[in-house]
N, C-alpha and C positions, 0 to 999 in steps of 0.2 A: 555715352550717357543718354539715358531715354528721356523724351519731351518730357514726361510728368514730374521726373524726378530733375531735372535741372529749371525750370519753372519753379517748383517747391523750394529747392533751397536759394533763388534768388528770392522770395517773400521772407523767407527764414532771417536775410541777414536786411533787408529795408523796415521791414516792420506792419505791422496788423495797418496802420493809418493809408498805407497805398495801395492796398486791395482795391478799395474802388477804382481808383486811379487806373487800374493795371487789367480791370475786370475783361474789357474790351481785347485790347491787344490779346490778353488772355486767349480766348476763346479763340480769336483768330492764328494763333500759335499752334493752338490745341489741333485744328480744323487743319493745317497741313503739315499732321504728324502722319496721315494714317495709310500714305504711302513710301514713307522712312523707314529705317531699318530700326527704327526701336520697337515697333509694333510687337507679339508676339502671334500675331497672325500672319499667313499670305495670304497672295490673289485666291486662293482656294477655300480658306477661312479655316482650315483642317490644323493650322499653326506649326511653328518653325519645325519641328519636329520631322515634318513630314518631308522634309526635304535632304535629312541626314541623310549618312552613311545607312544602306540598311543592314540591322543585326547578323550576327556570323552564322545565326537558326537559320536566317531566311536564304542565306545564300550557300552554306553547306547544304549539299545534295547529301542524299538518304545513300551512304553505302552498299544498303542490302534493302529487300525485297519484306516489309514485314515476312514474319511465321506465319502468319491465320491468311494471307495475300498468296502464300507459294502454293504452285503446283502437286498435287498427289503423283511421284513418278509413275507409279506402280496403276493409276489409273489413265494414264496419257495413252491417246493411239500413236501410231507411228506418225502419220502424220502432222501432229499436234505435238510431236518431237523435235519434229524440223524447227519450231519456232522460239525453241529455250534459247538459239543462239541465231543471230543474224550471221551473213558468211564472211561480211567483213569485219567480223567480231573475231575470227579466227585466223586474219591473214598474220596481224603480229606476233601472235605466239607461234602459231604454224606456220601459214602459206598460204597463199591465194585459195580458195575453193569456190568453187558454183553452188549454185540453191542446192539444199540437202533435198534426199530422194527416201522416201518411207522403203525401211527395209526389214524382211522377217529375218534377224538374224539365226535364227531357231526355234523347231518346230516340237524337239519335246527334249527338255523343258519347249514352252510357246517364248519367244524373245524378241520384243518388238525394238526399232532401231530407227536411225535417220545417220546416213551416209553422207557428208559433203566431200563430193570426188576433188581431186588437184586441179587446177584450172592448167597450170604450164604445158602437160603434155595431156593429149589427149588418152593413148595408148597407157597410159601408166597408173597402177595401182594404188598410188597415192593417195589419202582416202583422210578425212576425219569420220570416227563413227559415234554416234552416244547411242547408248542404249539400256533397257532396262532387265536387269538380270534380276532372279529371284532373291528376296532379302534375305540377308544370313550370307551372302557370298563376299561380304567385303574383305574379306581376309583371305581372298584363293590368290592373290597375289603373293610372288614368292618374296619379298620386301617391302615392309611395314612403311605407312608414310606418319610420321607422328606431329607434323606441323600443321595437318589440315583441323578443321573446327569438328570432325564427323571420324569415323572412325575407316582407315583405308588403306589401300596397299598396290604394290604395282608391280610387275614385271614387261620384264623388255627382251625381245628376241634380235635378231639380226638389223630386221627393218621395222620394225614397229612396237611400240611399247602401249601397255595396255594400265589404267587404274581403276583400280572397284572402289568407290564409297560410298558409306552406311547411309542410306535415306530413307524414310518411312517407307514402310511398305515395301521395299523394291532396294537393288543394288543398282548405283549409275555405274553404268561404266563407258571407261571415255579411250577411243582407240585408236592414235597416232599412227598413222603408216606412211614411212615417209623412207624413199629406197638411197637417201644419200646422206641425210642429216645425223645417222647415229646419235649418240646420246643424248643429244641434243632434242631427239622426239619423247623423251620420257620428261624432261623441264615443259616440255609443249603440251601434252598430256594431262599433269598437273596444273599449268596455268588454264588451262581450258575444263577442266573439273570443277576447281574455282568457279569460275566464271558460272557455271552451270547449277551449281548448289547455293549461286544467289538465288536462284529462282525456283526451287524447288524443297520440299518442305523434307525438314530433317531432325 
């Protein structure tokens, strides 16, 4: 019960004649309320409020990357590729990799790229690639993916599985090579596509 309101209803039940009587004490009641828990202010004056839980807004992170916030693929240099994905972005869906290295994956068509090599062995192929293929190729994959948010497809050979998806401008493609994991690099491939079309405009 708060000072003012438990004060008020003792005058309620004595009567208008002890006000005066009670003026005193009164005041002095009043005077050390205002560091009690009836207040609805704190130490800050901002009030109780401000000390809740804060809202599920404030503390749910943004999913995705706004639309008008993402990347033009189709305008990124290779090196400005390397930075869609940090490399420890890539260890749980793939495997360890080092800093990605600007790569011309092809010269006509021009196809710009960023390669993060396998960390485990030195000597081995192992490789993540993205890269930016001309638009209109999301579909050169020989198997539709129908669950992604963009339109895309993928194929997978012995050791490495490759996915196109539809992005403005440009095709990503994201390219898993991994000489022991079998099927298991084309779930890798997609989770890492994912990942990559938060950040770029589609």
């Amino acid at each position: 019960m708060s000072c003012a309101s438990g004060v008020g209803s003792r005058f309620g039940r004595t009567g208008i004649s002890r006000v005066t009587a009670c003026a005193g004490a009164l005041l002095v009641f009043l005077s050390g309320c205002g560091g009690g828990g009836g207040t609805d202010t704190d130490s800050t004056g901002t009030g109780r409020t401000s000390t809740s839980a804060p809202s599920s807004s404030a503390t749910t992170p943004t999913s995705t990357t706004p639309t008008e916030q993402r990347d033009k693929l189709a305008e990124l240099s290779a090196e400005r590729m390397c930075s869609l994905v940090e490399p420890a972005e890539l260890r749980e869906p793939a495997f360890a990799v080092g800093n990605g290295k600007p790569e011309e994956v092809s010269f006509d068509p021009p196809v710009r790229g960023c390669r993060f090599p396998a960390k485990q062995e030195a000597e081995s192929d192992d490789s993540v690639l993205l890269a930016a293929q001309p638009d209109g190729l999301d579909q050169l994959g020989s198997e539709r993916i129908s669950e992604f948010p963009v339109a895309a497809s993928r194929t997978s050979y012995a050791n490495d599985c490759t996915v196109y998806s539809d992005v403005t401008g440009a095709t990503l493609q994201v390219v898993v090579s991994d000489q022991e994991s079998g099927a298991e690099q084309c779930e890798a491939a997609k989770r890492i596509s994912r990942l990559v079309l938060e950040s770029v405009a589609h």
